[in-house]
Z-matrix of the N, CA and C atoms (Angstrom, degrees):
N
C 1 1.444
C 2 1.524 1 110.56
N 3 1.190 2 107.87 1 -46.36
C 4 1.854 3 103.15 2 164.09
C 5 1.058 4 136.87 3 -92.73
N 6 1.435 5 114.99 4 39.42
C 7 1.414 6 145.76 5 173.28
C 8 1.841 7 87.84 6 -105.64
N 9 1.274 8 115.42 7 -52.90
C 10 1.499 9 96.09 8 -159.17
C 11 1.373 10 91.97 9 -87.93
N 12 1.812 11 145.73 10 7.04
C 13 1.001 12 101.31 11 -179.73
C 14 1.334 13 115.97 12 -112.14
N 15 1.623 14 101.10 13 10.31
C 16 1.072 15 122.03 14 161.76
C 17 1.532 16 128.79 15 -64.14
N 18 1.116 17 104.11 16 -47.10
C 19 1.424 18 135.00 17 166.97
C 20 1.594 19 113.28 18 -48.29
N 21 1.453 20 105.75 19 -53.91
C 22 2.006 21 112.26 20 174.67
C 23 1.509 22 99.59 21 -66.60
N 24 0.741 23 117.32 22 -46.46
C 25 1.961 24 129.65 23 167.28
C 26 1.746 25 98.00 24 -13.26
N 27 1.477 26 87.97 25 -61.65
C 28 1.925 27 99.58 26 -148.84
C 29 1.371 28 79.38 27 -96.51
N 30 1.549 29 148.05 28 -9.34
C 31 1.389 30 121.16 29 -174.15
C 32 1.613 31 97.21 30 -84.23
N 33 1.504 32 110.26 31 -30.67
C 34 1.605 33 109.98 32 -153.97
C 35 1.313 34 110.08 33 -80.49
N 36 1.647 35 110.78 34 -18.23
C 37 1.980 36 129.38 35 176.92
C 38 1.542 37 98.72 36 -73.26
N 39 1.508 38 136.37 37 -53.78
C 40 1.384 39 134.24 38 -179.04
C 41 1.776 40 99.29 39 -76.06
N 42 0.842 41 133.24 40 -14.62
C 43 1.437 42 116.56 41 156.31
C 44 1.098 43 131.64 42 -55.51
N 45 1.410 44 92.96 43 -63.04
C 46 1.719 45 116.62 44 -173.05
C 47 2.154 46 101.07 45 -56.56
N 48 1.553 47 102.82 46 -45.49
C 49 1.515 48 107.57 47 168.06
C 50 1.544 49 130.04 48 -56.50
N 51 1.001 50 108.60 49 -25.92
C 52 1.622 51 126.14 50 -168.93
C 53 1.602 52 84.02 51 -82.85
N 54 1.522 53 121.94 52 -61.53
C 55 1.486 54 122.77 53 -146.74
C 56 2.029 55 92.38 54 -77.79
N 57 0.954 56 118.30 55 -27.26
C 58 1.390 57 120.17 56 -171.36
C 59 1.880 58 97.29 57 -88.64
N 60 1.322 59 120.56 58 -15.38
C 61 1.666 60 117.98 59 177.61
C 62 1.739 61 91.50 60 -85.35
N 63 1.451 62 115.50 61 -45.30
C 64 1.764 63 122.07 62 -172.78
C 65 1.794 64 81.25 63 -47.23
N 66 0.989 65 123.54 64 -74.58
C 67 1.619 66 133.94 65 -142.51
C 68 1.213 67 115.50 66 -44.61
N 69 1.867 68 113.26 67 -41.32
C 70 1.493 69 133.18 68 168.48
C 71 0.985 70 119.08 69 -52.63
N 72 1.624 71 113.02 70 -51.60
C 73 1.497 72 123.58 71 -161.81
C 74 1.730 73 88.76 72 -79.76
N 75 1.069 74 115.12 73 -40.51
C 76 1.890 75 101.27 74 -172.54
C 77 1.588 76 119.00 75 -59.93
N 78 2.050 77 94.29 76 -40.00
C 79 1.614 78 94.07 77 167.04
C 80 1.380 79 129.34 78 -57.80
N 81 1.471 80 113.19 79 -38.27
C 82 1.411 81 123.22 80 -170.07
C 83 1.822 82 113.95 81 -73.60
N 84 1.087 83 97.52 82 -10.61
C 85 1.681 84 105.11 83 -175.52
C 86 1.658 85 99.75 84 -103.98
N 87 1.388 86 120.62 85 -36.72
C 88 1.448 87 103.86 86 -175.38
C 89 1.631 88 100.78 87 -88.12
N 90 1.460 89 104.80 88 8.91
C 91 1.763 90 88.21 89 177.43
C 92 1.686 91 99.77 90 -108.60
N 93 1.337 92 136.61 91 -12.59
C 94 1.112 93 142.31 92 143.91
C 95 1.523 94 129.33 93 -47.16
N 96 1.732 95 91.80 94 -27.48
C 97 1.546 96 87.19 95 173.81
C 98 1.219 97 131.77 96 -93.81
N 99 1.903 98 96.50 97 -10.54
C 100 1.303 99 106.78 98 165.48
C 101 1.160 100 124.00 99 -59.51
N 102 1.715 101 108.49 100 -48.41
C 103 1.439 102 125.82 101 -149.32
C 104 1.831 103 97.86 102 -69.26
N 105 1.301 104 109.10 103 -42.44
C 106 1.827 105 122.88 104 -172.57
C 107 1.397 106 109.76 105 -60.46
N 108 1.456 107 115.89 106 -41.38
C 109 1.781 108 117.43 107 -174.79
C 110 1.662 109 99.92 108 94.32
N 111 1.575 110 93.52 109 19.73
C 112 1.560 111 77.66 110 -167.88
C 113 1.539 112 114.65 111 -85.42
N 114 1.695 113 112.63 112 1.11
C 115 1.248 114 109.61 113 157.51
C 116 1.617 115 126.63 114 -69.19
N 117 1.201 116 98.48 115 -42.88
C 118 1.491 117 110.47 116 -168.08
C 119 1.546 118 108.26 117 -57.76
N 120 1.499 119 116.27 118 -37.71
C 121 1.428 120 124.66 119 164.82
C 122 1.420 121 133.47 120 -37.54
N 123 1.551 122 94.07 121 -54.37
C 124 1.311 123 118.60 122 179.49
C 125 1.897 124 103.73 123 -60.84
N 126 1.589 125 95.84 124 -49.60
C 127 1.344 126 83.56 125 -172.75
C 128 1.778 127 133.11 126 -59.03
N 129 1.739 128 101.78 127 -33.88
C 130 1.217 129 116.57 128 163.99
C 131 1.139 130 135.70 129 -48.24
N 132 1.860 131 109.36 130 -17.74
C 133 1.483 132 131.97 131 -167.91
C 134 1.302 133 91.35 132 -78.47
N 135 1.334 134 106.12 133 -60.54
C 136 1.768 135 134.83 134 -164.82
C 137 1.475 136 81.70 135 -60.66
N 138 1.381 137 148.09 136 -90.52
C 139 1.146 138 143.03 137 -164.44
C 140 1.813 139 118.05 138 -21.57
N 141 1.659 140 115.61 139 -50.79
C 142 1.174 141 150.51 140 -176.67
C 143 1.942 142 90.16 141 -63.78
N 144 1.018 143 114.95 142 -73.55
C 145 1.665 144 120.11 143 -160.43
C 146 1.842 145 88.56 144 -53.04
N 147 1.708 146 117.72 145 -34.90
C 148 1.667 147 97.39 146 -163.27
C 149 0.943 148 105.39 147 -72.84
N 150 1.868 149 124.13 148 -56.14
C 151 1.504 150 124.60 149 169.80
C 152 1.699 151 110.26 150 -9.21
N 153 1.473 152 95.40 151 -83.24
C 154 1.470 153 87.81 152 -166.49
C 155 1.461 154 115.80 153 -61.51
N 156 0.850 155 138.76 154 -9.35
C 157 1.566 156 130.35 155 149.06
C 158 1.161 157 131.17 156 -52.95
N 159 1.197 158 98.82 157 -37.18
C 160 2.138 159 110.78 158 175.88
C 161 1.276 160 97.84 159 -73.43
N 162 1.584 161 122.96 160 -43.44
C 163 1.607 162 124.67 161 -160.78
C 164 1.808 163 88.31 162 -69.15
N 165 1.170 164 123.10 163 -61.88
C 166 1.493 165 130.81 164 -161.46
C 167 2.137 166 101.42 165 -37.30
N 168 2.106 167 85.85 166 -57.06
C 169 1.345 168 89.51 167 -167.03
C 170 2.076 169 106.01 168 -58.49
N 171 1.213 170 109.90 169 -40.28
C 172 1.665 171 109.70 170 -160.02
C 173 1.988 172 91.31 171 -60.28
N 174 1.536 173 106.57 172 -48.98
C 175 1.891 174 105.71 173 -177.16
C 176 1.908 175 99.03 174 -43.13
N 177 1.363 176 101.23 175 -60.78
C 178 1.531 177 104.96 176 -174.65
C 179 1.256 178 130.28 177 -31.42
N 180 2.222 179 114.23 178 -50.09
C 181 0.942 180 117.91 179 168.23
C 182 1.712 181 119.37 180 -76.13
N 183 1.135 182 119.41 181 -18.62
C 184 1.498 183 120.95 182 179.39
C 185 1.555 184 98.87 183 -61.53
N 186 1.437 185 109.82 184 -56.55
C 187 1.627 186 102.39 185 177.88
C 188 1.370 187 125.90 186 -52.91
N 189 1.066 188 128.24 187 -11.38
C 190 1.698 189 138.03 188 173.34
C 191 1.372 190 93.80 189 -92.27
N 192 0.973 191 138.99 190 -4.12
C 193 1.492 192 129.54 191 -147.02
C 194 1.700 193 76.98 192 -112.10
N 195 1.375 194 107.32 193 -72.07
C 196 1.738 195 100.78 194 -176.93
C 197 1.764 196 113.48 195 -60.70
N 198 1.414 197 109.31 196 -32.40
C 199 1.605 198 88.57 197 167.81
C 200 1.365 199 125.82 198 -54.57
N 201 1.072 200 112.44 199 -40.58
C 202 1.928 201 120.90 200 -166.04
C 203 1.784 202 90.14 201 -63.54
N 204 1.628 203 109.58 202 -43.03
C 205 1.748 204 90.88 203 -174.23
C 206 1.125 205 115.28 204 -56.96
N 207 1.632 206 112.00 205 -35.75
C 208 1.524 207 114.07 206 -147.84
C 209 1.920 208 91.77 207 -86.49
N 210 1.545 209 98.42 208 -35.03
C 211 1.993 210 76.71 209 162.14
C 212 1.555 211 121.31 210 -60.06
N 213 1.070 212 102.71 211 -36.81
C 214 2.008 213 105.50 212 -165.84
C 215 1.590 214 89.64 213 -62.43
N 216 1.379 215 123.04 214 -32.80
C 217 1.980 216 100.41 215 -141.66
C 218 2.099 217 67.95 216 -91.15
N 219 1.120 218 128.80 217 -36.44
C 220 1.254 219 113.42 218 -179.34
C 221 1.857 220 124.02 219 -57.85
N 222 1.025 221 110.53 220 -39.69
C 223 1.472 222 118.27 221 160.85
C 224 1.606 223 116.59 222 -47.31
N 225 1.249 224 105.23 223 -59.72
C 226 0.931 225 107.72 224 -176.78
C 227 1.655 226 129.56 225 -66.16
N 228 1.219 227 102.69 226 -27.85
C 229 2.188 228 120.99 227 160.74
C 230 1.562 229 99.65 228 -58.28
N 231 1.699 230 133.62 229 -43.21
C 232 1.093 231 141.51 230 -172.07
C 233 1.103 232 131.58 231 -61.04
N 234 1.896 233 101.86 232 -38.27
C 235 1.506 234 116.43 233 -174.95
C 236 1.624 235 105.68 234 -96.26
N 237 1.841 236 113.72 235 -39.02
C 238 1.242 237 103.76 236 132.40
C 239 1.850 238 159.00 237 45.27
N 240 1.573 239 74.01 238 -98.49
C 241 1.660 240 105.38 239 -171.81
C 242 1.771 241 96.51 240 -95.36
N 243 1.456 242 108.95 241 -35.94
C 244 1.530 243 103.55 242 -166.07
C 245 1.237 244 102.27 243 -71.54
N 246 1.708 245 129.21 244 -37.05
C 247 1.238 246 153.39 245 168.08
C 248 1.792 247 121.44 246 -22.27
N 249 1.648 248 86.69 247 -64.87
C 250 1.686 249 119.94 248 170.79
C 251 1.206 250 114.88 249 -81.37
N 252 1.723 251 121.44 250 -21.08
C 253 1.567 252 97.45 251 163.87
C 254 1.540 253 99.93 252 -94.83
N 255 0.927 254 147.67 253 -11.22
C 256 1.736 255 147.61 254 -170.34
C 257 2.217 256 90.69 255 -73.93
N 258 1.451 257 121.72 256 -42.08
C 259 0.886 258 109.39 257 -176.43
C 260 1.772 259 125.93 258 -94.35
N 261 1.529 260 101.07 259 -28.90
C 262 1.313 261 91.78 260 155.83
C 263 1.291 262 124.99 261 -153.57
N 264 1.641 263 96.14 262 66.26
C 265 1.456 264 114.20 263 168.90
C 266 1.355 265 116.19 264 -113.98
């Protein structure tokens, strides 16, 4: 029995070490990421990818925009023609 509680002893000291080595390495990388700009980059990227998404979506709706005419001015040649043959066909 005091073999293992000896044993939790030395598991709970390399824990506590491991989680306090995690802690360094997390500080030392988010203060690197400050120092590089390598967030700010990223964000500009991310900024860059939405643009062209908005641009994609606004082209997208313009193209519905000229389809719907080019149906209406076609409807309208259709009803038209049925119009002009109903009167002198």
């Amino acid at each position: 029995m005091e073999a293992l509680l000896e044993k939790e002893g030395t598991v709970e000291g390399w824990n506590d070490e491991r989680m306090d080595e995690l802690s360094r390495r997390v500080d030392a990388g988010f203060e690197r990421m400050a120092t590089k700009g390598e967030m700010n980059r990223r964000f500009r990227e991310v900024d860059r990818r939405f643009d062209d998404v908005t641009f994609g979506i606004r082209s997208l709706g313009e193209r519905f925009d000229r389809l719907q005419n080019t149906l209406m001015i076609g409807l309208i040649g259709v009803i038209t023609a049925i119009v002009a043959n109903g009167i002198w066909g």
